[in-house]
C-alpha positions as CSV (number, residue, x, y, z in Angstrom):
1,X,4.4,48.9,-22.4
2,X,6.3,45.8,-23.0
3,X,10.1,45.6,-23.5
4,X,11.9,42.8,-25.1
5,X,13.9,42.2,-22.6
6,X,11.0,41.5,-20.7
7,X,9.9,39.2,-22.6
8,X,13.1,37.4,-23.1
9,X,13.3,37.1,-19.1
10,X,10.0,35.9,-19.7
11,X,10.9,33.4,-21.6
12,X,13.8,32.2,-19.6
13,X,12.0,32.0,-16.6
14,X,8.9,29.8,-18.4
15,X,12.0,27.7,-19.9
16,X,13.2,27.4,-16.6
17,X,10.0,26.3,-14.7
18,X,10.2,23.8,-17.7
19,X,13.6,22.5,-17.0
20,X,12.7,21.7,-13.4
21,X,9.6,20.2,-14.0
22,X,10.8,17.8,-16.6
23,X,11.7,13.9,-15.8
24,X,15.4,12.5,-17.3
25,X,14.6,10.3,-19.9
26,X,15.6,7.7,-17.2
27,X,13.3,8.5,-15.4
28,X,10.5,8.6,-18.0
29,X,11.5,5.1,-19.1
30,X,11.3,3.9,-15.6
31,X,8.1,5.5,-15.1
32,X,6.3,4.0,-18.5
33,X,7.7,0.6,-16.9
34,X,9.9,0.1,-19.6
35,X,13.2,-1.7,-17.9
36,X,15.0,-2.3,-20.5
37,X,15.1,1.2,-22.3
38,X,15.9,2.6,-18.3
39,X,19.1,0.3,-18.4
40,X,19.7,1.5,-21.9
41,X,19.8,4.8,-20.9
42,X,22.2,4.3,-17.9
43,X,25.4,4.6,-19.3
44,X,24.3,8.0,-21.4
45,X,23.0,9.8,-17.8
46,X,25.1,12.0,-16.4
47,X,23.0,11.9,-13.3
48,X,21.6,8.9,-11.9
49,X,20.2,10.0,-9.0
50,X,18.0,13.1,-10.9
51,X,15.0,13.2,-8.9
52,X,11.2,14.0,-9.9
53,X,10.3,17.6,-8.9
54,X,6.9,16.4,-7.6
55,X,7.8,14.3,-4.7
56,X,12.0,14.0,-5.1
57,X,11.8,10.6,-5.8
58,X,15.0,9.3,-7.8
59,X,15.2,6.7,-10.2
60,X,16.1,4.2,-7.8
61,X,13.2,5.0,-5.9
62,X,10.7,4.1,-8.9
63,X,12.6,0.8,-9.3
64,X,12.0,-0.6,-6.3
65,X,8.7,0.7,-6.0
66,X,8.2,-1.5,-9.7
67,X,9.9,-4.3,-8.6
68,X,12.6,-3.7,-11.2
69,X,15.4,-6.0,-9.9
70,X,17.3,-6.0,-13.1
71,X,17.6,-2.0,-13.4
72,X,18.3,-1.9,-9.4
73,X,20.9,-3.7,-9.9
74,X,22.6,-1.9,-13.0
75,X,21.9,1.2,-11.0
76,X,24.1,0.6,-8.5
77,X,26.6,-1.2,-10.7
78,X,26.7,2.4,-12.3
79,X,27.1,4.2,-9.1
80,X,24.0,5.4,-8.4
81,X,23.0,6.7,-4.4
82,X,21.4,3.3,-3.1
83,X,19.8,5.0,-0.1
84,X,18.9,8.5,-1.2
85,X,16.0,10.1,0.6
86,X,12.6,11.7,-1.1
87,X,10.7,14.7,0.6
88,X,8.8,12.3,2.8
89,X,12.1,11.0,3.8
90,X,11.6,7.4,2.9
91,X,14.3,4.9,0.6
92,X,14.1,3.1,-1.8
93,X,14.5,0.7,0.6
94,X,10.6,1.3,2.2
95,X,9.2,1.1,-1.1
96,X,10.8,-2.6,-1.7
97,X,9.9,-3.7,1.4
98,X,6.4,-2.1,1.3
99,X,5.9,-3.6,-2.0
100,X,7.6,-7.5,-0.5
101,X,10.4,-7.1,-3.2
102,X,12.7,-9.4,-0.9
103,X,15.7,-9.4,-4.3
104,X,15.5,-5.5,-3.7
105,X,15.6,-5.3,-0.2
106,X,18.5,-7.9,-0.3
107,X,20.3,-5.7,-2.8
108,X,20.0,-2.2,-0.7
109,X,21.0,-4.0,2.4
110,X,24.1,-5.6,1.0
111,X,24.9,-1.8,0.2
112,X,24.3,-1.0,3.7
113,X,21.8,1.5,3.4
114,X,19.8,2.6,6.7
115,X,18.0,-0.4,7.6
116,X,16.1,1.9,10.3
117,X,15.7,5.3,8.8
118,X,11.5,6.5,10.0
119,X,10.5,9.3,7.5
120,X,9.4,12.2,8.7
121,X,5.9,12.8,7.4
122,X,4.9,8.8,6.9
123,X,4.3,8.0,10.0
124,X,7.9,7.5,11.4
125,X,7.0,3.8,9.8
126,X,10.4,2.1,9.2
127,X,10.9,-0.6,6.2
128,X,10.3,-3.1,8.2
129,X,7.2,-2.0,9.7
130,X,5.8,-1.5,6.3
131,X,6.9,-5.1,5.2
132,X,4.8,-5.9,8.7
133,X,1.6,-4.0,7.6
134,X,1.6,-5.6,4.1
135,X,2.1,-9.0,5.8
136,X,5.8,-9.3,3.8
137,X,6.9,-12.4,6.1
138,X,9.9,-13.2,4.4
139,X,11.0,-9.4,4.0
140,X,10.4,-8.6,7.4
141,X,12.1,-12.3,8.7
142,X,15.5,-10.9,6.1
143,X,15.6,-6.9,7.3
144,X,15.4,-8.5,11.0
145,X,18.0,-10.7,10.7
146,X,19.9,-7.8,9.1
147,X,19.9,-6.4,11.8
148,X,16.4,-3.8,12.0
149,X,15.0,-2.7,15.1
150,X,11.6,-4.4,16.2
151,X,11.1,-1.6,18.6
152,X,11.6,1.6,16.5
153,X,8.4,3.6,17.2
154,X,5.6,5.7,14.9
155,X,4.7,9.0,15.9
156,X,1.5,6.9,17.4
157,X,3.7,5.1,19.9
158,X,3.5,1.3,17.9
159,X,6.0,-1.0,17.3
160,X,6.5,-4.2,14.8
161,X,4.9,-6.1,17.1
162,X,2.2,-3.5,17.7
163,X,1.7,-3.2,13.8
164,X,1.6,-7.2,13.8
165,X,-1.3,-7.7,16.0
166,X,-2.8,-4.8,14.2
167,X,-2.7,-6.9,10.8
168,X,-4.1,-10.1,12.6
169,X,-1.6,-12.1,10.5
170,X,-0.8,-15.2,12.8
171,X,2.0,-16.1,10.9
172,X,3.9,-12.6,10.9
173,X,3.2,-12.4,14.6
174,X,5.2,-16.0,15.2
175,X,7.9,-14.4,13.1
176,X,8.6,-11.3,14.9
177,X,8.3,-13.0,18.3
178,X,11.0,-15.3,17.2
179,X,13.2,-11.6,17.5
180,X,11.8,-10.8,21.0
């Protein structure tokens, strides 16, 4: 037999798995690519640094992964966390620099996030070694003059220069030995 207060726990728990597994409206907007409603929506969000249940990315996160220089940049005009951390540990920063988003990456830096933070289950590969491997020349030139370490490790012992000759990329190789 059933009680109703069973089933109202019931209910409160379901409406609770809901809660957490729901996205702000921020977040939606930034996820459907849709800059301009995410700005919109900035000065109504309590939180701006609400993250996604599935991988703890925030909104800043998705808007440098998208490129989204405009809504960066009201973001942190609002007050949002410019170097806030997901569960793989990586920044908003990585996915800018990953992506060769050299506005973003400008933007972060200028907030002085940590230029050198190595998440813990990608590889221990810092922004600028992912601006290396996607062959981001002018992003990895700008995070090394900013002062990133060339000879930060991944958990398989490489370097930037390491990932450089990796990627064959003649260019990127000059660039980094110009920081040797």
């Amino acid at each position: 037999m059933v009680h109703t207060w069973q089933l109202d726990a019931m209910d409160a728990d379901e409406m609770r798995k809901k809660m957490a597994t729901e996205l702000s409206p921020l977040h939606q907007a930034v996820m459907a690519d849709q800059e301009d409603v995410a700005i919109s929506l900035i000065p109504e969000t309590r939180n701006l640094n609400t993250r996604n249940p599935e991988n703890l990315n925030t909104p800043m996160h998705e808007a440098a992964r998208r490129g989204m220089v405009r809504l960066i940049s009201a973001l942190l005009e609002a007050g949002a966390d410019a170097d806030p951390a997901n569960d793989a540990g990586e920044s908003p920063l990585h996915d800018a620099a990953f992506h060769g988003n050299l506005e973003i990456v400008k933007m972060l830096v200028a907030r002085k996030v940590y230029i050198d933070r190595q998440p813990h289950s990608a590889g221990l590969f810092t922004p600028l070694m992912r601006a290396v491997k996607q062959k981001h020349g002018l992003v990895a030139v700008f995070l090394l003059q900013s002062g990133a370490s060339p000879y930060k490790q991944t958990k398989w012992q490489q370097n930037a220069f390491d990932i450089a000759a990796e990627t064959g990329d003649a260019d990127i190789i000059c660039l980094l030995n110009e920081f040797r």
